[in-house]
MARBA-3410 file (N, C-alpha, C, O; in Angstrom, 1 decimal):
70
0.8,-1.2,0.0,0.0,0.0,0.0,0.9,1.2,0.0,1.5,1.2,1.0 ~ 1.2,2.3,-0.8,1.4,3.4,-1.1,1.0,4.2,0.3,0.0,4.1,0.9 ~ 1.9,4.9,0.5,1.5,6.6,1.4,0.6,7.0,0.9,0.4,6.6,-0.3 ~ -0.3,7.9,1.6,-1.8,8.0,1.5,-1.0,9.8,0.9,-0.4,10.4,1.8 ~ -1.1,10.4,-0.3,-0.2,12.3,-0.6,-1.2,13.2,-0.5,-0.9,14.3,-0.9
-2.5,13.1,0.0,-3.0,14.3,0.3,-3.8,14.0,1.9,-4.4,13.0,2.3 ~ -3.6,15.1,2.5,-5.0,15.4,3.5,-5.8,14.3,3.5,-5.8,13.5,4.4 ~ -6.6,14.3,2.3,-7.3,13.5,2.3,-7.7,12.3,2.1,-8.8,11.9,2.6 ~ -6.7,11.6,1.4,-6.1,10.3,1.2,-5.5,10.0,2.8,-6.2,9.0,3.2 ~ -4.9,10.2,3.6,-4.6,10.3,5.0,-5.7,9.6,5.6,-5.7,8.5,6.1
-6.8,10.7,5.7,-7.7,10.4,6.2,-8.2,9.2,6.2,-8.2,8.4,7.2 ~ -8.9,9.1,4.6,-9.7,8.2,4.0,-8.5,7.0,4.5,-8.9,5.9,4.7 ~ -7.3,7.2,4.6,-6.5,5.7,4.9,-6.2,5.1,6.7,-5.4,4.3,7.2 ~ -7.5,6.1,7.3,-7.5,6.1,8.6,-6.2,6.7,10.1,-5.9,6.4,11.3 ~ -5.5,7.7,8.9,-4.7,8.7,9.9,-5.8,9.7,10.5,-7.0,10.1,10.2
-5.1,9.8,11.4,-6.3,10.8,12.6,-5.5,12.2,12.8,-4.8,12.2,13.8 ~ -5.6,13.1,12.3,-4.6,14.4,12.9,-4.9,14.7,14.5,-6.1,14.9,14.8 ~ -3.7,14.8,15.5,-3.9,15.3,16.6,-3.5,16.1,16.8,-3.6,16.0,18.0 ~ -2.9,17.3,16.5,-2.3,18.6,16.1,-1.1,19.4,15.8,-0.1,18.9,15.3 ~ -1.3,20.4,16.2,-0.1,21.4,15.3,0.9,21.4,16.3,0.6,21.5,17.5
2.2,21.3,15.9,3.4,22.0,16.8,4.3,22.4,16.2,4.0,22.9,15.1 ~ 5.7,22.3,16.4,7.1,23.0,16.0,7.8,21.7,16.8,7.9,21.2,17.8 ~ 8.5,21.7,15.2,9.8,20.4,15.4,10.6,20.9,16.6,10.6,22.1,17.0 ~ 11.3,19.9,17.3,12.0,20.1,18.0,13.6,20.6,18.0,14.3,21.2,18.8 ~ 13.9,19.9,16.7,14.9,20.2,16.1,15.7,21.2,15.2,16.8,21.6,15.3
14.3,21.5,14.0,14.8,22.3,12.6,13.6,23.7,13.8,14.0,24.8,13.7 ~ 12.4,23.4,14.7,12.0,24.5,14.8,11.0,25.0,13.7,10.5,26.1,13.8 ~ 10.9,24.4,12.9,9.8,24.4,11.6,8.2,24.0,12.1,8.2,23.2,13.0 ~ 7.3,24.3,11.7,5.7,24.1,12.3,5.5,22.8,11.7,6.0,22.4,10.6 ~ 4.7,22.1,12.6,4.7,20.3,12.2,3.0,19.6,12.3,2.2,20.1,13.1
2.8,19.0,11.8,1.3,18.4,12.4,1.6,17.0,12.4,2.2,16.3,11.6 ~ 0.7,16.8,14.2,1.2,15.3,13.8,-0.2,14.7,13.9,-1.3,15.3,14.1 ~ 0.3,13.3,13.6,-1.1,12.5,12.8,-0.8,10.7,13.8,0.1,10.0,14.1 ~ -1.9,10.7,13.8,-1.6,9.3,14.5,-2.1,8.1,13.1,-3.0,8.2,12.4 ~ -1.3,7.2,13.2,-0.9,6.2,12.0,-2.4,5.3,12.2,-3.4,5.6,12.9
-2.3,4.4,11.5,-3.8,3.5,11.5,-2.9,2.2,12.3,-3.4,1.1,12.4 ~ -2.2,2.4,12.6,-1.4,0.9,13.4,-1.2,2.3,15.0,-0.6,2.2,16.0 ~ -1.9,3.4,14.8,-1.4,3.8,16.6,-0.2,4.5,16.7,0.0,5.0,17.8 ~ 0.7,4.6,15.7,1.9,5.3,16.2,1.8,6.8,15.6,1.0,6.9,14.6 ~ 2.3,7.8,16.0,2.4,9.3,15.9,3.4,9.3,14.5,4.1,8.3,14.3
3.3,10.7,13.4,4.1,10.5,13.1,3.9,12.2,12.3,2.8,12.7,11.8 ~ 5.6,12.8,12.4,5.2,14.0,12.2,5.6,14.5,10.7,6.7,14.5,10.2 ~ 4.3,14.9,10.2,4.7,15.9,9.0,4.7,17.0,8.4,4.9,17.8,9.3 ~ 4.6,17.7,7.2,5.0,19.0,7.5,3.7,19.7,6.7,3.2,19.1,5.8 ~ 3.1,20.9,7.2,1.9,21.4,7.4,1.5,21.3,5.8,2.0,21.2,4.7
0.1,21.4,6.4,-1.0,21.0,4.7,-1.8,21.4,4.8,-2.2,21.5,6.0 ~ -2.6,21.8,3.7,-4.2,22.2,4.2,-5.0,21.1,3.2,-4.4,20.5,2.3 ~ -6.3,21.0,3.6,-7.0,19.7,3.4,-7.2,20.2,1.6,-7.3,21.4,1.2 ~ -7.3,19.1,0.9,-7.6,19.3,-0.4,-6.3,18.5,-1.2,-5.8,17.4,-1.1 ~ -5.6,20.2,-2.4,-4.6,19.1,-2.7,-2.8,19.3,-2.2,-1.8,18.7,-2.7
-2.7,20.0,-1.2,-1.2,19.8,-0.8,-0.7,18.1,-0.4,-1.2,17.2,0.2 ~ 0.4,18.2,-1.1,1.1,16.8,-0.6,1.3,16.7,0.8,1.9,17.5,1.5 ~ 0.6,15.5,1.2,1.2,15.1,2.0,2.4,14.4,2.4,2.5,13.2,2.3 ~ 3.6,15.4,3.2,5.4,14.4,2.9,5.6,14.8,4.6,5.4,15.9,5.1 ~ 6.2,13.3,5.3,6.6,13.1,6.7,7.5,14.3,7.1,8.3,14.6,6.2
7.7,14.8,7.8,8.7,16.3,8.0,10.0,15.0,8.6,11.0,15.6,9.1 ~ 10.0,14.1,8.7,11.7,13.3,8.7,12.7,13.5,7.3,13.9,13.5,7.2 ~ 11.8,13.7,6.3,12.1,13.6,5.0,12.8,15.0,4.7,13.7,15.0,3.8 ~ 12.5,16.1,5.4,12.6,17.5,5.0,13.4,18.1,6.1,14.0,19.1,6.0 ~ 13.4,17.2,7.4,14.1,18.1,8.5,15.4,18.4,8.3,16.2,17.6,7.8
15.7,19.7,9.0,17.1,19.8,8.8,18.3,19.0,9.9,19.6,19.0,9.9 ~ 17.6,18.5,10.7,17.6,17.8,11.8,17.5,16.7,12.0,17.7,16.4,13.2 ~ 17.2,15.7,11.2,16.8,14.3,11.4,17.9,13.4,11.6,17.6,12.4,12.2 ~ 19.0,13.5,11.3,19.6,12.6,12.5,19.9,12.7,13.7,20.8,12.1,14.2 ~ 19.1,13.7,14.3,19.2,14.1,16.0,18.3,13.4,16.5,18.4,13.3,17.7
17.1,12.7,15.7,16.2,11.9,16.0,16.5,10.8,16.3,16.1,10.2,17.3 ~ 17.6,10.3,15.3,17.5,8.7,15.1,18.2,7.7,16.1,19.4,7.8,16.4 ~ 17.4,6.6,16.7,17.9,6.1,17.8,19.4,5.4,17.6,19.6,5.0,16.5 ~ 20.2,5.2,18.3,21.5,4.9,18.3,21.3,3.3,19.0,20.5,2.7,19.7 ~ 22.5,2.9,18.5,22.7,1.5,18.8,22.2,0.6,17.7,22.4,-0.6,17.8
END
């Protein structure tokens, strides 16, 4: 199954948006969405219709400050 690229494809693929914040890292505005398996996962702002939807790991300037070690 393909990533769900719009808002609304998201939806219809049973992501839930729980809201807006600011990465921790790059400091960029983020929305996070909870997955259809339950896990959180943060991407980078959209408005419902046709903006792509793309994971803000993909774009951060920061993302290997995330990544777990070991």
């Amino acid at each position: 199954m393909a990533f769900p690229r719009t808002w609304d494809e998201l939806i219809a693929a049973g992501y839930v948006w729980q809201n807006d914040a600011e990465c921790r890292g790059c400091g960029d505005p983020i929305m996070w969405f909870r997955t259809p398996s339950g896990k959180s996962i943060p991407m980078n702002p959209m408005q419902r219709g046709s903006d792509e939807a793309v994971a803000h790991w993909a774009t951060c300037t920061e993302q290997d400050s995330f990544r777990k070690k070991g």
